[in-house]
N, CA, C and O of each residue as an XYZ file, in Angstrom:
456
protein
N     108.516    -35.068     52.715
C     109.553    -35.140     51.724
C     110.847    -34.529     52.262
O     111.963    -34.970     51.987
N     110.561    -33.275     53.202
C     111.540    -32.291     53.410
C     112.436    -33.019     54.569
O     113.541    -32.581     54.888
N     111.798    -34.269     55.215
C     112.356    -35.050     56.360
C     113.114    -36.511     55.550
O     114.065    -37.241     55.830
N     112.502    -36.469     54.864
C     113.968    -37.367     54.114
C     114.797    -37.287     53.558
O     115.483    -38.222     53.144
N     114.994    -35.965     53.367
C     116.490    -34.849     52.613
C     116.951    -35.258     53.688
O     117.700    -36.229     53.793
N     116.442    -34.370     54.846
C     117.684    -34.306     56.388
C     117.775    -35.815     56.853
O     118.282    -35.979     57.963
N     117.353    -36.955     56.158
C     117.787    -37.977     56.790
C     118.909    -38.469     55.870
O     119.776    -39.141     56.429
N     119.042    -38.252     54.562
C     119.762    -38.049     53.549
C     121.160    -37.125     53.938
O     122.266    -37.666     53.941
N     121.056    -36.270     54.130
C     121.588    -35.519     54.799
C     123.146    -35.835     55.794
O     124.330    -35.506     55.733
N     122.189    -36.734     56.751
C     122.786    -37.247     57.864
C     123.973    -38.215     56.990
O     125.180    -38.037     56.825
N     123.090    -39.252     56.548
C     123.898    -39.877     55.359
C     124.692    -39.942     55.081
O     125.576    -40.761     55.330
N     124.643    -38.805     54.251
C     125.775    -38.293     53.388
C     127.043    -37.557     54.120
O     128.131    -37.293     53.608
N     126.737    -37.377     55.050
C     127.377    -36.532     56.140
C     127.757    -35.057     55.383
O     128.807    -34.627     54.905
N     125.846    -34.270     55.561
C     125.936    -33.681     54.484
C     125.413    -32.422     55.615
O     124.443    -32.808     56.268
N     125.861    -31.033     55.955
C     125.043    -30.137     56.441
C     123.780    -29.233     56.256
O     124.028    -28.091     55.871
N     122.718    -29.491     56.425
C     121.930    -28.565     56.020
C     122.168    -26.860     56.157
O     122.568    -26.365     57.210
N     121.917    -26.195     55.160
C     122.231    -24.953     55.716
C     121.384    -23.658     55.450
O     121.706    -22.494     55.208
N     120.404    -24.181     55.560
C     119.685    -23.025     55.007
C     118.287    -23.828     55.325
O     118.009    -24.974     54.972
N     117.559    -23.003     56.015
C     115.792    -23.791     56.394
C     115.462    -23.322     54.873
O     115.985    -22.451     54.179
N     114.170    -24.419     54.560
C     113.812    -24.533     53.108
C     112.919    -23.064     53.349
O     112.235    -22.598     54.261
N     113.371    -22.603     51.897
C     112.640    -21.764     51.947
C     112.321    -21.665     50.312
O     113.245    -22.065     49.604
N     110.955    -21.112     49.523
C     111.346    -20.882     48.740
C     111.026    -22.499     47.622
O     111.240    -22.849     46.462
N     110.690    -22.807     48.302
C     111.004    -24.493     47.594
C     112.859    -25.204     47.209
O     113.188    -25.998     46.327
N     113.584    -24.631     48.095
C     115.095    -24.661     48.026
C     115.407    -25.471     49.757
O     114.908    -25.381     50.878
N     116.498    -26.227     49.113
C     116.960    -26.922     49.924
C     118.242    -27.296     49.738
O     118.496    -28.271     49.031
N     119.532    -26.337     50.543
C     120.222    -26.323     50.376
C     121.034    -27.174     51.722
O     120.623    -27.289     52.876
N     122.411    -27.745     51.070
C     123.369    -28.542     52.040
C     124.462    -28.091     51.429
O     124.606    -27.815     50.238
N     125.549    -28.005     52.681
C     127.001    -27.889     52.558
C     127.603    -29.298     53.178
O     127.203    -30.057     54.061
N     129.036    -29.292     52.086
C     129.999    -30.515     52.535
C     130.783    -29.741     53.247
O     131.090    -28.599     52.905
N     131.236    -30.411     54.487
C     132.380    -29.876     55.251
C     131.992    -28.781     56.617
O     132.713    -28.115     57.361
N     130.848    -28.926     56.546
C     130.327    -27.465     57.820
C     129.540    -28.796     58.868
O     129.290    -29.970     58.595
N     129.393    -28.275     59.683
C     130.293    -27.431     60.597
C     131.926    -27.754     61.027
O     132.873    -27.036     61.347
N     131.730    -29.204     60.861
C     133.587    -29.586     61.248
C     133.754    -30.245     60.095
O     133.162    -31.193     59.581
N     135.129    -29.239     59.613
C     135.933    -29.925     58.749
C     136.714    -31.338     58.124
O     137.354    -31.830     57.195
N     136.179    -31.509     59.261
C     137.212    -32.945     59.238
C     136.414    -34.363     59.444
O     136.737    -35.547     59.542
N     135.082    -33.534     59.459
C     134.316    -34.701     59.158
C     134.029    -35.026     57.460
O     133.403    -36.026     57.108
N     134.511    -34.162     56.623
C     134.347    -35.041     54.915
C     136.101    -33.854     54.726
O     136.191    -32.746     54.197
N     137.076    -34.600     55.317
C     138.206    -33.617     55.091
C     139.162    -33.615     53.673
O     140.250    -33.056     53.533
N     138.348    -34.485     52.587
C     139.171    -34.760     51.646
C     138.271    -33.567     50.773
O     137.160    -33.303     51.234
N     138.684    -32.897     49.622
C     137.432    -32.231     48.352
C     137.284    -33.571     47.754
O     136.567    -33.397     46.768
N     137.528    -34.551     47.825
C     136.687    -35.199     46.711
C     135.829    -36.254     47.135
O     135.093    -36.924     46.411
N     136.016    -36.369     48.628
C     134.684    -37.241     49.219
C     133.904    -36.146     49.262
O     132.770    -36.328     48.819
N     134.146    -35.094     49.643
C     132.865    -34.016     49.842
C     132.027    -33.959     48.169
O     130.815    -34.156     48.082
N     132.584    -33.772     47.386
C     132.324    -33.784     46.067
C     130.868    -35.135     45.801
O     129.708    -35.077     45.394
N     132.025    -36.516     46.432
C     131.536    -37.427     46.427
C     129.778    -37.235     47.095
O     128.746    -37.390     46.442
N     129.885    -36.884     48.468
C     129.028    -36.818     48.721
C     128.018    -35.839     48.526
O     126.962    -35.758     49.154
N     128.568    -34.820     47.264
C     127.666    -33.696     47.389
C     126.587    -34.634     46.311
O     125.406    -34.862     46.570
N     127.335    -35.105     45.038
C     126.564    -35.715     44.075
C     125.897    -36.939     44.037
O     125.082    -37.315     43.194
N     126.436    -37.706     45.314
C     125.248    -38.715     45.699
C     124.169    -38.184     46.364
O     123.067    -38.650     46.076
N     124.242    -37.251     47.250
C     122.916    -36.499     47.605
C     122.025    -36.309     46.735
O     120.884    -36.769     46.775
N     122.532    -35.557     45.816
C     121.625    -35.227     44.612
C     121.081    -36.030     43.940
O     120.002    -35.711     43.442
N     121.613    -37.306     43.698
C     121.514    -38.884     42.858
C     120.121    -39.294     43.824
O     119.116    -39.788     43.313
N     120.263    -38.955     45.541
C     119.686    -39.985     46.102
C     118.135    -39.042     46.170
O     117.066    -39.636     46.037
N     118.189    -37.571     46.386
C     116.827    -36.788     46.540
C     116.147    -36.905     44.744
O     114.997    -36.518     44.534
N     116.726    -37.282     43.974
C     115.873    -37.791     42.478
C     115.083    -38.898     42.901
O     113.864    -39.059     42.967
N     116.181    -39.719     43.207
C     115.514    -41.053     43.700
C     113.879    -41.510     44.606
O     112.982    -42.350     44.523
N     114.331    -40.136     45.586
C     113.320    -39.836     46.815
C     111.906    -39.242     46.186
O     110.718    -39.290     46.506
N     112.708    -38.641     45.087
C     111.296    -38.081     44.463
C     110.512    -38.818     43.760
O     109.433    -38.248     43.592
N     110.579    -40.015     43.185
C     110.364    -40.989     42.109
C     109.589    -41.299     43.355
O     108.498    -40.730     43.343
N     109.755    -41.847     44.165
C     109.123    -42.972     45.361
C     108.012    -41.892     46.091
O     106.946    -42.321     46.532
N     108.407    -40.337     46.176
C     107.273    -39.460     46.385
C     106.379    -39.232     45.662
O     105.357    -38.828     46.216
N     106.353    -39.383     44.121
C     105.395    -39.524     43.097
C     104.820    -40.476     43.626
O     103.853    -40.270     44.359
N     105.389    -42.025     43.321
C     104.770    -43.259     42.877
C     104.142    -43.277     44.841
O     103.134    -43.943     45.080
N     104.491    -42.902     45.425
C     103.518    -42.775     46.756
C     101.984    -41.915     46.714
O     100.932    -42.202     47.284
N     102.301    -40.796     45.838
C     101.150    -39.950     46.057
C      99.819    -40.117     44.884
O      98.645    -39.748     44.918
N     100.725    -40.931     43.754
C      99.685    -41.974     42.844
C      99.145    -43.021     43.379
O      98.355    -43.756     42.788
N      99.526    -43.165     44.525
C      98.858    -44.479     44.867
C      97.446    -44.104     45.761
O      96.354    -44.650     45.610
N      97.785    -42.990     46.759
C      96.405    -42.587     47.168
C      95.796    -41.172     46.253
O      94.635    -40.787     46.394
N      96.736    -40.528     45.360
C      95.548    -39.820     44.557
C      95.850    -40.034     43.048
O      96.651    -39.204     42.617
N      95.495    -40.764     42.314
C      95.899    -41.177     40.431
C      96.193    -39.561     40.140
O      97.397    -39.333     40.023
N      95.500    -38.627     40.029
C      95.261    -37.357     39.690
C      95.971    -36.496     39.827
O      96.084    -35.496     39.118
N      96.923    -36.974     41.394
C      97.974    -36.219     41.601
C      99.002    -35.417     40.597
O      99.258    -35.980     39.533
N      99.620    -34.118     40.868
C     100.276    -33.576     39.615
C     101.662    -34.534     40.032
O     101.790    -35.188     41.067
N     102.754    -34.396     38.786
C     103.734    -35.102     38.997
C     104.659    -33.871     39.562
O     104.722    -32.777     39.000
N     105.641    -34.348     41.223
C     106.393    -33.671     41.479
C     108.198    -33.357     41.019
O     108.986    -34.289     41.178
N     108.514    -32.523     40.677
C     109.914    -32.647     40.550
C     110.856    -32.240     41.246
O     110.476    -31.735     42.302
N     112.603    -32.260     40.991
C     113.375    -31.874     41.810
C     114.359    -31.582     40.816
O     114.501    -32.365     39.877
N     115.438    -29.982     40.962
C     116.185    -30.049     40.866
C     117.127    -29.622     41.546
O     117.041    -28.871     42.517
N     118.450    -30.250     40.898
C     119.607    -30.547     41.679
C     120.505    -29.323     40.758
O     120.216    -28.984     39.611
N     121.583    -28.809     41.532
C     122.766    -27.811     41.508
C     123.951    -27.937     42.486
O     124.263    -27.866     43.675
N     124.186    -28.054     41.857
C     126.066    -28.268     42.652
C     127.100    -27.532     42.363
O     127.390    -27.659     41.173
N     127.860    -26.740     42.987
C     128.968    -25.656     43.252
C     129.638    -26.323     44.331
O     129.289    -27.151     45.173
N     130.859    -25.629     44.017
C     131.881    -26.096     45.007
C     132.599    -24.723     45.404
O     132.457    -23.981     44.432
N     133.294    -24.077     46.390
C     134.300    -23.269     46.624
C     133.913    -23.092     48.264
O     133.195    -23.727     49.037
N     134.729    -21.948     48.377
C     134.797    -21.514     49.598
C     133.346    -20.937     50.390
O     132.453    -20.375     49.756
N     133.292    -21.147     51.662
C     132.190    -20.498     52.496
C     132.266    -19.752     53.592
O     133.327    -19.772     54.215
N     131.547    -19.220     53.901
C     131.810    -18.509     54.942
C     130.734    -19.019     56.103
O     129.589    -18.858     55.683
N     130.773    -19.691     57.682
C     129.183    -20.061     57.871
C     129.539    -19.802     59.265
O     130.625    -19.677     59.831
N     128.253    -19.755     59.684
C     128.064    -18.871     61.598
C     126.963    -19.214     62.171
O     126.018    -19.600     61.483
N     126.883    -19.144     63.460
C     125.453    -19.565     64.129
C     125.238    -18.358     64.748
O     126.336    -18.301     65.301
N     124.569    -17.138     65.160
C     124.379    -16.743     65.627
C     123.458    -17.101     66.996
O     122.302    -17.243     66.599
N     123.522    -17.286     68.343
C     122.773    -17.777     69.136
C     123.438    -19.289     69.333
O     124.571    -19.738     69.504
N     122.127    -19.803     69.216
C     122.161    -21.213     69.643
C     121.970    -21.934     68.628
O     120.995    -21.594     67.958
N     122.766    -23.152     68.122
C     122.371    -23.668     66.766
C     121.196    -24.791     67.212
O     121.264    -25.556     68.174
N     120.317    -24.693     66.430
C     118.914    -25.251     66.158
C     118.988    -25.815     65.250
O     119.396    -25.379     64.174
N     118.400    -27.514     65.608
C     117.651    -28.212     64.283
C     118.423    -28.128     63.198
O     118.222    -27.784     62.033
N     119.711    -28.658     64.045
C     120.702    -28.807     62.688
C     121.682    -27.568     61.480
O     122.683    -27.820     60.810
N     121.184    -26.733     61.551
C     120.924    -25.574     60.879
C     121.976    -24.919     60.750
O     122.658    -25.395     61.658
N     122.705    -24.020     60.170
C     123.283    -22.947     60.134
C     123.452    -21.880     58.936
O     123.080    -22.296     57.839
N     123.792    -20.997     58.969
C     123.978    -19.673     58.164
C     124.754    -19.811     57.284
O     125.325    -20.814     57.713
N     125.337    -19.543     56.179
C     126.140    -19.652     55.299
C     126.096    -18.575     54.147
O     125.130    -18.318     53.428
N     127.600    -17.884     54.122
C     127.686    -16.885     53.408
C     128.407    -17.824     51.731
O     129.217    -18.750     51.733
N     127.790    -17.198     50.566
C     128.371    -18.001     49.642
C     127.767    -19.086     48.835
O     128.448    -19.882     48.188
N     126.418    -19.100     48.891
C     125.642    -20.295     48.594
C     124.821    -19.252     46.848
O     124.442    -19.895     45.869
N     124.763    -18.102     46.890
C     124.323    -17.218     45.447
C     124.262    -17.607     44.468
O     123.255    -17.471     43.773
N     125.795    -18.494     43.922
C     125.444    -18.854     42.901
C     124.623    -20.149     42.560
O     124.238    -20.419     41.423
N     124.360    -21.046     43.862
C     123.530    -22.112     43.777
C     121.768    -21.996     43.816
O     120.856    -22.745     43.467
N     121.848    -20.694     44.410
C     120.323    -20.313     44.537
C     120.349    -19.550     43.204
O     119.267    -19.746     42.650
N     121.057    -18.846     42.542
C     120.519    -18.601     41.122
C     120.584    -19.737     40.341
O     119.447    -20.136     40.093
N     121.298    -20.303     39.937
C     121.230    -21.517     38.866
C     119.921    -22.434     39.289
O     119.439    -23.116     38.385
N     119.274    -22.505     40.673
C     118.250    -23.228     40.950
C     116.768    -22.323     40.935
O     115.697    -22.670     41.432
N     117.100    -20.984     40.156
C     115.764    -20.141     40.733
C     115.516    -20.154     38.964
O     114.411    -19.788     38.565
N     116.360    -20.498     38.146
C     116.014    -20.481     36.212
C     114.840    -21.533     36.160
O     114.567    -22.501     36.870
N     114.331    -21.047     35.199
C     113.206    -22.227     34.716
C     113.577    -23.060     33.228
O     112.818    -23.930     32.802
């Protein structure tokens, strides 16, 4: 499931930034180069088709995992979106896409409520 976010991802020309942890899966618009989504409202654009498209992904991850187990529990996803400033760094060598990002708090609380 977690490999068709980051292909999603790519997509969207969307950064991953944070290894899942947690059952969280977070992406930034605009990291690492700016000027690859340099407008706010394609980034916008693409933050909320991401989100449109990992619902989507999940529907087809259900109706996949009903097909080899009926019994299966039903999986869900939710989506959170913030916008502002970041702060982001690689320490080392950047790996597997990845990077650090200061500023992501209020998206991991609004996604940690039940």
């Amino acid at each position: 499931m977690f490999d068709r976010f980051d292909r999603l991802a790519d997509v969207f020309q969307l950064q991953k930034v944070r290894k899942t942890a947690n059952e969280q899966y977070l992406v930034a618009a605009g990291l690492p180069d700016p000027t690859r989504l340099p407008d706010p409202h394609d980034r916008a654009a693409a933050a909320a088709g991401f989100g449109f498209a990992i619902i989507n992904v999940m529907s087809v991850v259900n109706l996949e995992l009903r097909a080899e187990a009926p019994r299966a529990p039903q999986l869900t996803v939710q989506v959170g979106i913030d916008f502002g400033s970041a702060i982001a760094g690689v320490i080392g060598h950047m790996r597997s896409g990845t990077c650090g990002v200061c500023g992501v708090n209020s998206v991991v609380s609004a996604c940690s409520c039940e």
